[in-house]
C-alpha positions in Angstrom: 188.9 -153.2 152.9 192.5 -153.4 152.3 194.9 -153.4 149.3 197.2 -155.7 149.1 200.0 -154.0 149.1 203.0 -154.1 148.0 202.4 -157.4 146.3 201.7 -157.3 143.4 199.5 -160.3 141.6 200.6 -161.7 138.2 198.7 -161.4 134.9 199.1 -164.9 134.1 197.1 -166.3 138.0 194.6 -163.6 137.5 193.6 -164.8 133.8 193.8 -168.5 135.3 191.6 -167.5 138.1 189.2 -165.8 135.7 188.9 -169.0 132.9 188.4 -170.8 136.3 185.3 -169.5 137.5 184.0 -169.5 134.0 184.7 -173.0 133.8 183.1 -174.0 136.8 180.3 -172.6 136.0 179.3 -173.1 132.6 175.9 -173.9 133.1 175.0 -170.7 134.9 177.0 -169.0 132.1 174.7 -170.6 129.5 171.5 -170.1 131.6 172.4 -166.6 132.0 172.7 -165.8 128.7 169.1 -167.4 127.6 167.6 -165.1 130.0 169.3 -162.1 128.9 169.1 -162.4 125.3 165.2 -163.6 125.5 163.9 -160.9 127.9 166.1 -158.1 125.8 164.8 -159.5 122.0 161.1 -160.0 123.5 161.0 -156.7 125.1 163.0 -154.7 121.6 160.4 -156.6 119.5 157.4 -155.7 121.6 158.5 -152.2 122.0 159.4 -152.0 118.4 156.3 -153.1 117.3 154.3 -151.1 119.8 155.9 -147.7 118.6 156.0 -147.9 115.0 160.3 -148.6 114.8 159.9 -151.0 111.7 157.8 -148.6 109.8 160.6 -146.3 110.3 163.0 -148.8 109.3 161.4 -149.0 106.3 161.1 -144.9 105.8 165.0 -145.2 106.4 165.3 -147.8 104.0 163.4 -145.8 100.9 165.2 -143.5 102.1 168.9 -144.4 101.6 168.0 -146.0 98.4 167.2 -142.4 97.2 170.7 -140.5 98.6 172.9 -140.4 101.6 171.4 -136.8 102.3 167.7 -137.8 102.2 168.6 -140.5 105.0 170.6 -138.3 107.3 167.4 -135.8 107.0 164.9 -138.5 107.5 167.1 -140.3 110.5 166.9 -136.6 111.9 163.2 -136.2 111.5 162.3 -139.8 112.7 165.0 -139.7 115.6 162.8 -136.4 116.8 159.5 -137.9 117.2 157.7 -138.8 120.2 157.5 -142.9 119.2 161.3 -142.5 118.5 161.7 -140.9 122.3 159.6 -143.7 124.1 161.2 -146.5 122.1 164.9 -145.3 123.3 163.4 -145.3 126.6 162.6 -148.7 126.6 165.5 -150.0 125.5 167.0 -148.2 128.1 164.7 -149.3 130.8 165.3 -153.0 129.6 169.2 -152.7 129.5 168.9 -151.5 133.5 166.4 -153.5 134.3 168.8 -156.2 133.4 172.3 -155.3 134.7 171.3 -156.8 138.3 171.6 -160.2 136.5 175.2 -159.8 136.3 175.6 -159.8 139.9 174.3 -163.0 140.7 177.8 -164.3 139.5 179.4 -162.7 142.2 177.3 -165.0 145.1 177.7 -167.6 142.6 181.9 -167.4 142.4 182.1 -166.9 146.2 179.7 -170.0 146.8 182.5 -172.0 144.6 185.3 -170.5 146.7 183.4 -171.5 149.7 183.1 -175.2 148.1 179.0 -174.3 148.7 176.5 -175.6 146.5 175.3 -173.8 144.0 171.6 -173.0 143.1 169.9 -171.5 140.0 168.1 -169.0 142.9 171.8 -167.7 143.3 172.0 -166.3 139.7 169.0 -163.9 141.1 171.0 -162.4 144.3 171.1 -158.7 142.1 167.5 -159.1 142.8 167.1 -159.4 146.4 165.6 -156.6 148.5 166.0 -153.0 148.3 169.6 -153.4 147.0 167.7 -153.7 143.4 167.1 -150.1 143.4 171.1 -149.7 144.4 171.9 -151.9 141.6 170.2 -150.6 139.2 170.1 -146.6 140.1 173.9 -146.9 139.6 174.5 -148.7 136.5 171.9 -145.7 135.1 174.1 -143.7 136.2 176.8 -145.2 134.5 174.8 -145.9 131.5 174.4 -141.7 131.0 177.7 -141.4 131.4 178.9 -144.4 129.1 176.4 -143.0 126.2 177.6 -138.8 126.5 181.0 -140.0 126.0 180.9 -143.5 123.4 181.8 -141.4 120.4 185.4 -140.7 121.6 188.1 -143.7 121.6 189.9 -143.2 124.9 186.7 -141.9 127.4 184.7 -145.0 127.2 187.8 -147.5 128.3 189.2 -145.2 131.2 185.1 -144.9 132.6 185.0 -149.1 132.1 188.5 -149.1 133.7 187.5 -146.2 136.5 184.0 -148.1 137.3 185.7 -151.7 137.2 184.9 -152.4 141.1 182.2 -150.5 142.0 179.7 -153.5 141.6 181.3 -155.7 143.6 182.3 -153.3 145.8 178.8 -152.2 146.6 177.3 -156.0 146.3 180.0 -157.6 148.8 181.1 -154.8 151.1 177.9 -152.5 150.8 180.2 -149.4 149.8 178.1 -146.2 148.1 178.7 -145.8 144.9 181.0 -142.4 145.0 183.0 -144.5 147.8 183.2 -147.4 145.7 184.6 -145.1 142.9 187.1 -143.8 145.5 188.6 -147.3 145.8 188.3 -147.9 142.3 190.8 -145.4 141.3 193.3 -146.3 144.3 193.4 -149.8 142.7 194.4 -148.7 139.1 196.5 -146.4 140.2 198.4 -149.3 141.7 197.7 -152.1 139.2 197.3 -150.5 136.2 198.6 -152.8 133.5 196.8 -155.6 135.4 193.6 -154.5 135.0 194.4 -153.0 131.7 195.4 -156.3 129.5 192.5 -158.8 131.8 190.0 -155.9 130.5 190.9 -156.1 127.2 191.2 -159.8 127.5 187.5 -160.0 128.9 186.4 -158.1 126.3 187.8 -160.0 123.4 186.8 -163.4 124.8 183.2 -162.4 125.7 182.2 -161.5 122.1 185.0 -164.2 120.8 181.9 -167.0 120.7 179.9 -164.7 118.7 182.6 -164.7 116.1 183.5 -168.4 115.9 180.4 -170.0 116.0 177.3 -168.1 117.7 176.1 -170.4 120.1 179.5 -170.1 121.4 178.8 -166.4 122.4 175.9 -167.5 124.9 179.0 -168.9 127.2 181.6 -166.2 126.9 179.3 -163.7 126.9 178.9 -163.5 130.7 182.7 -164.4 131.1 183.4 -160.4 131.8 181.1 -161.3 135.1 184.4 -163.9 136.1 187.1 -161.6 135.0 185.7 -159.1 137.5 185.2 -161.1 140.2 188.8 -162.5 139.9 190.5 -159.1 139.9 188.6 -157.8 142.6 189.6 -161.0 144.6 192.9 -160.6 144.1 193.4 -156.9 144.5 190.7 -156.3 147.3 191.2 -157.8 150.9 187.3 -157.9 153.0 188.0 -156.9 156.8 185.2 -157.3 158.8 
């Protein structure tokens, strides 16, 4: 792997690029999201149910209705019990279990640079093999990490920002995750503003369906898969 220096790419054919691979591949885009949103509602619902959450809800509810103090000391006693403890795993087992998803994108984008056809198989590369276990282990990891420091403002876009190629990095070029990293921060050192404005860009178009009309959301929501990809094509050369 090479940078490719001292060229620098513009903002303007890395956006294109992006809105490219999105549009190409609106189907997938819209298949992806079904799957996502139905196995992630069918397991919170199931989970929910199985540990008692929308009884709590409704403790919560009684709750606020009496005082703002009475709710804090009732989230507090809820958020301590067992049920509480194996529902939060759950949800977090189901939000890893599904991260590998977004990877398919990335055979799916090289297949349409390779002018290859395209199959619904593809969507499931994050899948494949032992690589699962990669996959997965590291977005844990970076789940953790994301969750210690969400209540600050500046943390949580430097870690997005620090961790942007690590995925690809790992699915094309096989690179360890602490490697990856490594590369990672060479990159935004050297193309800061780049990756700065596509991130926030990604970011306001993937939830921007959601907003305007909510069947909208199930394409843009995997568009940050596109924006990735594009960036990492652009900054990243693959030497064999």
């Amino acid at each position: 792997m090479q940078e490719k220096y001292p060229q620098k790419p513009g903002i303007d054919f890395i956006l294109r690029q992006a809105f490219f691979y999105w549009n190409k591949t609106l189907v997938f885009q819209l298949i992806f999201s079904v799957i996502y949103f139905t196995v992630f509602f069918t397991s919170l619902f199931f989970f929910a149910s199985k540990y008692g959450i929308w009884e709590q809800n409704q403790v919560l509810l009684e709750a606020f209705q009496e005082s703002t103090q009475a709710y804090l000391q009732k989230a507090a006693e809820l958020g301590a019990t067992e049920n509480s403890r194996y529902f939060s795993y759950a949800f977090l087992g189901t939000i890893v279990f599904l991260y590998p998803l977004n990877l398919g994108f990335f055979k799916i984008f090289r297949k349409a640079d390779l002018n290859e056809k395209i199959e619904l198989g593809d969507l499931f590369a994050g899948y494949s093999g032992t690589n699962f276990f990669k996959y997965i282990g590291y977005f844990l990891f970076w789940f953790l990490i994301y969750l210690m420091i969400a209540q600050t403002i500046i943390l949580p876009i430097i870690w997005v920002i620090s961790t942007l190629f690590v995925a690809p990095l790992m699915f094309f070029q096989d690179k360890r995750i602490f490697e990856a990293m490594s590369l990672n921060f060479k990159a935004v050192r050297v193309f800061f503003l780049e990756i700065f404005v596509c991130v926030i860009v990604a970011v306001l178009f993937k939830y921007l369906g959601f907003t305007l009309f909510f069947i909208g959301g199930l394409f843009t929501f995997p568009f940050w898969n596109a924006m990735i990809y594009s960036l990492y094509k652009t900054i990243f050369t693959e030497k064999n």
